[in-house]
RODO-2510 file (C-alpha; in nm, 4 decimals, decimal comma):
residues 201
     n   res          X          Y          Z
     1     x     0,9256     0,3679    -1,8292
     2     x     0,6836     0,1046    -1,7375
     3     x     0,5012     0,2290    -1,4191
     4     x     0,3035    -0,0563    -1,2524
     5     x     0,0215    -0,0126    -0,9750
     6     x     0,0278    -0,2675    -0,6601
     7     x    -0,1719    -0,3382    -0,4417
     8     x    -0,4052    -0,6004    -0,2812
     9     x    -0,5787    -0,7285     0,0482
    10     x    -0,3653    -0,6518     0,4020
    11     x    -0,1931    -0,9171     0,4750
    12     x    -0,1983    -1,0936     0,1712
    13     x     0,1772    -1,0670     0,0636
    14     x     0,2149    -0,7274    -0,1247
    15     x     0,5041    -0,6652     0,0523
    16     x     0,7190    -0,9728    -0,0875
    17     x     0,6112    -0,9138    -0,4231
    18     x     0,7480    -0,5715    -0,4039
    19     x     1,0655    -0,6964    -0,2332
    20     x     1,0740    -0,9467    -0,5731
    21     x     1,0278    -0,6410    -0,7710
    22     x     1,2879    -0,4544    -0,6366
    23     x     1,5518    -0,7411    -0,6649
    24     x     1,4423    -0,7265    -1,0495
    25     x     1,5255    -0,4155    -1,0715
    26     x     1,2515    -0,1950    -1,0351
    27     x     1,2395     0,1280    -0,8510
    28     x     0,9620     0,1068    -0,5623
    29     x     0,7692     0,3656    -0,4273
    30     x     0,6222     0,2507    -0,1279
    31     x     0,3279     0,4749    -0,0572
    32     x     0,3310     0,3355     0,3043
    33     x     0,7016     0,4482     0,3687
    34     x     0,6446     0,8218     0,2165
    35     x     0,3537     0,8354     0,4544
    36     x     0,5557     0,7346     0,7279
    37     x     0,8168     0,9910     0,5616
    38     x     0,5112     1,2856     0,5888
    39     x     0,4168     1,1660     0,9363
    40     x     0,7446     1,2803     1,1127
    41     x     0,7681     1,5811     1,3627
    42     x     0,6647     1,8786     1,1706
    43     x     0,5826     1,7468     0,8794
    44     x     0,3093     1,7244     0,7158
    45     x     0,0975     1,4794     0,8095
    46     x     0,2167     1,5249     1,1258
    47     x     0,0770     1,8302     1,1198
    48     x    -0,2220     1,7483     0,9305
    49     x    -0,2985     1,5158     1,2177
    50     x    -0,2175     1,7283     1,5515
    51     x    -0,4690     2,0243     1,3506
    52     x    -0,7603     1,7358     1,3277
    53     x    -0,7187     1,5160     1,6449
    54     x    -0,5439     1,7535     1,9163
    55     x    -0,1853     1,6968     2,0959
    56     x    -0,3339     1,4071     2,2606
    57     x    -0,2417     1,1702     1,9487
    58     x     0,1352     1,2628     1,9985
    59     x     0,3378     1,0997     2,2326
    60     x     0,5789     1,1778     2,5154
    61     x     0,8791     1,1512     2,2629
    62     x     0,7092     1,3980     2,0504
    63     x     0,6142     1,1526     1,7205
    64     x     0,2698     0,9953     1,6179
    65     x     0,1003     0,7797     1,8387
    66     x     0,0000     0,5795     1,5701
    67     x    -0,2338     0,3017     1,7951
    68     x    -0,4753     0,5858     1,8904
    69     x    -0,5086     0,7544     1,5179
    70     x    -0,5950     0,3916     1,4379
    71     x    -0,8196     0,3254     1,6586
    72     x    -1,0460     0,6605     1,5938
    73     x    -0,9947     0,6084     1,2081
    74     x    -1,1212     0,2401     1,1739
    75     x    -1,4001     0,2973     1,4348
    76     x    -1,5906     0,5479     1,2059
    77     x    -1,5936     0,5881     0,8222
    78     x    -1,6341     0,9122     0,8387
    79     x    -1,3255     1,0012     1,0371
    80     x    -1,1475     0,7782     0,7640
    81     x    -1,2836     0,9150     0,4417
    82     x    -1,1459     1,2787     0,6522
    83     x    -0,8257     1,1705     0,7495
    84     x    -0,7750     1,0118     0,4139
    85     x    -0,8639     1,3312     0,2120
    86     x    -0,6457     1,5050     0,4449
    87     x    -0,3295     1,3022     0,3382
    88     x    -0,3806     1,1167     0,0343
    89     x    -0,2990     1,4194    -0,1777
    90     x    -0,0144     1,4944     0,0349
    91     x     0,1532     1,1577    -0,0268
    92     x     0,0598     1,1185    -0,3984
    93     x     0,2094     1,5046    -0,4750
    94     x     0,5710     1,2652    -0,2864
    95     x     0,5067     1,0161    -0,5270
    96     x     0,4551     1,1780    -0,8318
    97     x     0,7869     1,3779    -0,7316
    98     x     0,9524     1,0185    -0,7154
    99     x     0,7824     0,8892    -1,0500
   100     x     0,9301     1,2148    -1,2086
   101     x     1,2967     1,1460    -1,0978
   102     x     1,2820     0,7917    -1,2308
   103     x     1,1865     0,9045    -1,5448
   104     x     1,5047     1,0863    -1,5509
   105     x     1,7132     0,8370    -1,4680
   106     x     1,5785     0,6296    -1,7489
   107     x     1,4518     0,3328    -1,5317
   108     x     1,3058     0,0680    -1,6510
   109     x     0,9960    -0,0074    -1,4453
   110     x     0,8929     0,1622    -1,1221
   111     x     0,6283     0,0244    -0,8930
   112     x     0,3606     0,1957    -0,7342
   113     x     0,2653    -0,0098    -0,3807
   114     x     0,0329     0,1479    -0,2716
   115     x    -0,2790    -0,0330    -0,0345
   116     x    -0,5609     0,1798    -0,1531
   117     x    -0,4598     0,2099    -0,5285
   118     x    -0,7927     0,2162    -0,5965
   119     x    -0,9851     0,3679    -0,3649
   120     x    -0,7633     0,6687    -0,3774
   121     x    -0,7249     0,6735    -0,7510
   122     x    -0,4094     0,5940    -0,7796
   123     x    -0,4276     0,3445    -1,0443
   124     x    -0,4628     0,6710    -1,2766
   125     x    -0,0926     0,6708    -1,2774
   126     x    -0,0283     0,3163    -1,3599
   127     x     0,0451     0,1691    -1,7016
   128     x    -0,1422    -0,1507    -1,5607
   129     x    -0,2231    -0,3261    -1,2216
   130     x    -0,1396    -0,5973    -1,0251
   131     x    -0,3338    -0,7425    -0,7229
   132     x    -0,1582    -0,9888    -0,4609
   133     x    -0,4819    -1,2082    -0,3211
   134     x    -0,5669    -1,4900    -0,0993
   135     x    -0,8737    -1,6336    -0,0440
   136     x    -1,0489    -1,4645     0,2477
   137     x    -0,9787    -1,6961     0,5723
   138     x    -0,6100    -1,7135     0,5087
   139     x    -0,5924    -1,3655     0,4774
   140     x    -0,7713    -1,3214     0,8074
   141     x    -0,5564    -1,5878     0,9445
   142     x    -0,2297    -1,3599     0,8095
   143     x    -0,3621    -1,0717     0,9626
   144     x    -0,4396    -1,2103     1,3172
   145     x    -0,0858    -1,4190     1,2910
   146     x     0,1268    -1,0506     1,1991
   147     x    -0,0233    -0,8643     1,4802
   148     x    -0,0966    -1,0859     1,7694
   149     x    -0,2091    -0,7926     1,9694
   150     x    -0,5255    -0,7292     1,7461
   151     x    -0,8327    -0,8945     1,7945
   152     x    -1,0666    -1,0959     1,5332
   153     x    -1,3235    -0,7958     1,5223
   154     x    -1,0634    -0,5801     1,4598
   155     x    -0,8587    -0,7521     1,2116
   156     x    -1,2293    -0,7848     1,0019
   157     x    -1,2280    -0,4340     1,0952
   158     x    -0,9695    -0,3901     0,9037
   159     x    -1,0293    -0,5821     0,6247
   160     x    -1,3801    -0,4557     0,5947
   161     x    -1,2360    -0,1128     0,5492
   162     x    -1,0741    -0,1676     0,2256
   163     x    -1,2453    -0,2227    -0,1193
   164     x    -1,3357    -0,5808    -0,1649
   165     x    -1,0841    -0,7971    -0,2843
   166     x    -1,3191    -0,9410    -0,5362
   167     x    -1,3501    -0,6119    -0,6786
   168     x    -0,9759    -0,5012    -0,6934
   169     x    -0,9100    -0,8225    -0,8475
   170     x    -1,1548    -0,7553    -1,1162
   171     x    -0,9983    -0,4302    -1,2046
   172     x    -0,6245    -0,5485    -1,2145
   173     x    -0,4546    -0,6305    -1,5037
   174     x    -0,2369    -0,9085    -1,3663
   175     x    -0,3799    -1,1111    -1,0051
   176     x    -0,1394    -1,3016    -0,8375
   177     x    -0,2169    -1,5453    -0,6203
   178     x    -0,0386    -1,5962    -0,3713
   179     x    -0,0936    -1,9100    -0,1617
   180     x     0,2267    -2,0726    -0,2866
   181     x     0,5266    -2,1306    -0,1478
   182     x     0,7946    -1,8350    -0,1587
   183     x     1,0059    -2,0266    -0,4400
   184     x     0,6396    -2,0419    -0,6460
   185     x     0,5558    -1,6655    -0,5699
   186     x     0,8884    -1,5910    -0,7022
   187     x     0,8880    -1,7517    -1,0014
   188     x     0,6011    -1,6076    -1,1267
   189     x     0,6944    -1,2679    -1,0595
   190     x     1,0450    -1,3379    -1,2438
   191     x     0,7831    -1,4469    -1,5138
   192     x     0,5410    -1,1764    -1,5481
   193     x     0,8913    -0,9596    -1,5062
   194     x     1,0262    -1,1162    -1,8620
   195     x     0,6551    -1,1042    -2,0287
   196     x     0,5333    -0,7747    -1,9213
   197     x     0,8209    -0,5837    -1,8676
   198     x     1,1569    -0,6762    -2,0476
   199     x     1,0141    -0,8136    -2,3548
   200     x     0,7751    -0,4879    -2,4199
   201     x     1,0986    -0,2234    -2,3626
***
């Protein structure tokens, strides 16, 4: 089985790749969604975050308030390089279990999206990787245009808070650009899909 790392940028399209992915036929483990997974009552990350922050980052229906973890994790690194030692090895141990059970089922390809593939050392699992990028105003522009509650500062914020896209770009295997159209994008997925993927099994 073929297990490929994604990532990129926020806001720069990873998602739709992975959607293209899927429809190929791999099997997607969204790093994002097992997080969410961890992060219900009682589980935990839930749990991992009431013991660091206090009951004051859970909300009246009992869940995350996910605005105010945020806030305190993007407005000082070291609060982030906590929280994220805290759960990355919660959610990679849910992903490795996931890797595991595709290997059984004799799948093809599965895909690792995960934001911080790097960063956390997740590309260690990956046969190779593959970085969605745009150049850095669109991706600002993205940003601001997803989440029209969020502020310039913040959105840089945000983006200043991940590795360098330069840098991840440098260290992946296959970049894909993605400031075509949704037909283009597509294509080329379809195309490193037959190259990389079908043609080496």
């Amino acid at each position: 089985m073929k297990i490929i790392g994604l990532t990129g940028g926020i806001a720069c399209g990873k998602s739709t790749v992975s959607k293209e992915l899927c429809a190929l036929g791999a099997v997607i483990i969204d790093a994002d969604a097992l997080a969410h997974e961890l992060s219900r009552p009682n589980q935990p990350i839930f749990s991992a975050y009431v013991a660091r922050f206090g009951r004051e980052i859970v909300t009246e229906d009992g869940t995350l308030d996910r605005a105010a973890i945020a806030r305190r994790v993007f407005a000082d690194p070291a609060v982030r390089a906590e929280v994220d030692a805290l759960v990355h090895p919660l959610i990679r141990t849910a992903a490795e279990e996931r890797l595991r059970a595709a290997r059984e089922n004799n799948e093809r390809a599965a895909v690792l999206d995960v934001p911080l593939l790097f960063e956390a050392g997740w590309d260690a699992l990956a046969d190779e990787t593959w970085v969605v990028a745009l150049p850095a105003e669109e991706q600002l522009a993205r940003l601001l245009a997803r989440d029209p509650k969020m502020c310039e500062g913040e959105a840089r914020a945000r983006i200043a808070a991940q590795m360098p896209l330069a840098e991840k770009c440098a260290r992946a295997d296959v970049v894909i650009d993605n400031r075509g159209t949704q037909e283009e994008v597509r294509e080329y997925i379809g195309k490193l899909w037959r190259e990389r993927i079908v043609d080496r099994t």
